[in-house]
C-alpha positions as CSV (number, residue, x, y, z in Angstrom):
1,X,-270.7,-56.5,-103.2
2,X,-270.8,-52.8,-103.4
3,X,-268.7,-51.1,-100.0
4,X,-268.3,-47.9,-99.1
5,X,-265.1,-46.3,-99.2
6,X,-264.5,-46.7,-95.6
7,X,-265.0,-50.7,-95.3
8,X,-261.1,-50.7,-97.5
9,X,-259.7,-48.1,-95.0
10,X,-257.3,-45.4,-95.7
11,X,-254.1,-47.6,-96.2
12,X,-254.9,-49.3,-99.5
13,X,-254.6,-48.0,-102.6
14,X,-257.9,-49.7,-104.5
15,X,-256.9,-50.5,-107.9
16,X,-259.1,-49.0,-111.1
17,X,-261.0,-52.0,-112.8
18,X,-263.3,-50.1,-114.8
19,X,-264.9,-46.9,-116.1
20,X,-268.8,-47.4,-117.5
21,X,-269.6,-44.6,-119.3
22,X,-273.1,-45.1,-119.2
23,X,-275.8,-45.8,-116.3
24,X,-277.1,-48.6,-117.7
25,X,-273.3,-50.5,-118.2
26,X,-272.7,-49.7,-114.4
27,X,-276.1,-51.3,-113.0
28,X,-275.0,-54.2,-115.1
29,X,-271.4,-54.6,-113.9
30,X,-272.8,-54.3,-110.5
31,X,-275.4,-57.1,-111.2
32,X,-271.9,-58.9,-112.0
33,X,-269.6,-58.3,-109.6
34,X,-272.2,-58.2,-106.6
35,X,-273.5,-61.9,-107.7
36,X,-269.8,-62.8,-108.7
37,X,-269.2,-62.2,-104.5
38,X,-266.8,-59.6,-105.5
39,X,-266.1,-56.5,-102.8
40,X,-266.0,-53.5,-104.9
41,X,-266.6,-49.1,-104.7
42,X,-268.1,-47.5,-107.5
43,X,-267.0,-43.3,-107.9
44,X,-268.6,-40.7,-110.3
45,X,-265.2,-39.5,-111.4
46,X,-264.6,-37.2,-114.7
47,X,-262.9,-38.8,-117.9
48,X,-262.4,-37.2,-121.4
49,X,-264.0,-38.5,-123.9
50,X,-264.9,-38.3,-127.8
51,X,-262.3,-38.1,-130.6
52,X,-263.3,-35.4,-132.8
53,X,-265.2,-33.4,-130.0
54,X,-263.3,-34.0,-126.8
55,X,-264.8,-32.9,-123.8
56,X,-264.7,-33.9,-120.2
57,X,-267.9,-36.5,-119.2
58,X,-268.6,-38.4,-116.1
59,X,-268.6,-42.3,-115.4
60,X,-268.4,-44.5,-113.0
61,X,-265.2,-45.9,-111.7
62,X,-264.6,-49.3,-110.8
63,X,-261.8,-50.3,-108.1
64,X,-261.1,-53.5,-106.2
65,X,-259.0,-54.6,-103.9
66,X,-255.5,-55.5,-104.9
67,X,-255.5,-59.0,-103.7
68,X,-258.9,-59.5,-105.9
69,X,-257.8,-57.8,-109.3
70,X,-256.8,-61.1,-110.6
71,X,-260.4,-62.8,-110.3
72,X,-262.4,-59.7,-110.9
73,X,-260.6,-59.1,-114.5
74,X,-261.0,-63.3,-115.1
75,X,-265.2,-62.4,-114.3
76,X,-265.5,-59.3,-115.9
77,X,-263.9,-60.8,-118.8
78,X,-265.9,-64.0,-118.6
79,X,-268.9,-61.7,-118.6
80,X,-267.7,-60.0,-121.7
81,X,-266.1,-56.5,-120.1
82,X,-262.7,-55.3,-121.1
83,X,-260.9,-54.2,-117.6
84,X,-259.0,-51.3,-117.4
């Protein structure tokens, strides 16, 4: 389920599971993890992107607790994502 940034509190580092680079691919990860019963926080963040034309984009970046990296990865593989 999504969460804000507070409900993980200021001692945890949240660990980076994915960055969608498009809208659509992060309403559909969300679908995923939210019905998987995963606790997640979704951030606009910037990226660099492109290999001829670099330039600096934004996405939205996936994190998770530590303790649920393990089973979020094993979903979002099972759904067909590559985590981070």
């Amino acid at each position: 389920m999504k969460r804000d940034p507070e409900y993980f509190g200021d001692e945890i580092e949240l660990c980076l599971i994915y960055i969608a680079k498009r809208l659509k691919e992060a309403l559909a990860l969300e679908e995923v993890l939210t019905r998987a019963g995963v606790d997640y926080l979704v951030e606009p963040d910037r990226y660099v992107g492109g290999i001829v034309f670099r330039s600096e984009r934004v996405g939205a970046f996936f994190y998770v607790h530590p303790q649920a990296l393990e089973s979020a990865k094993a979903i979002m593989l099972r759904e067909g994502y590559h985590p981070y």
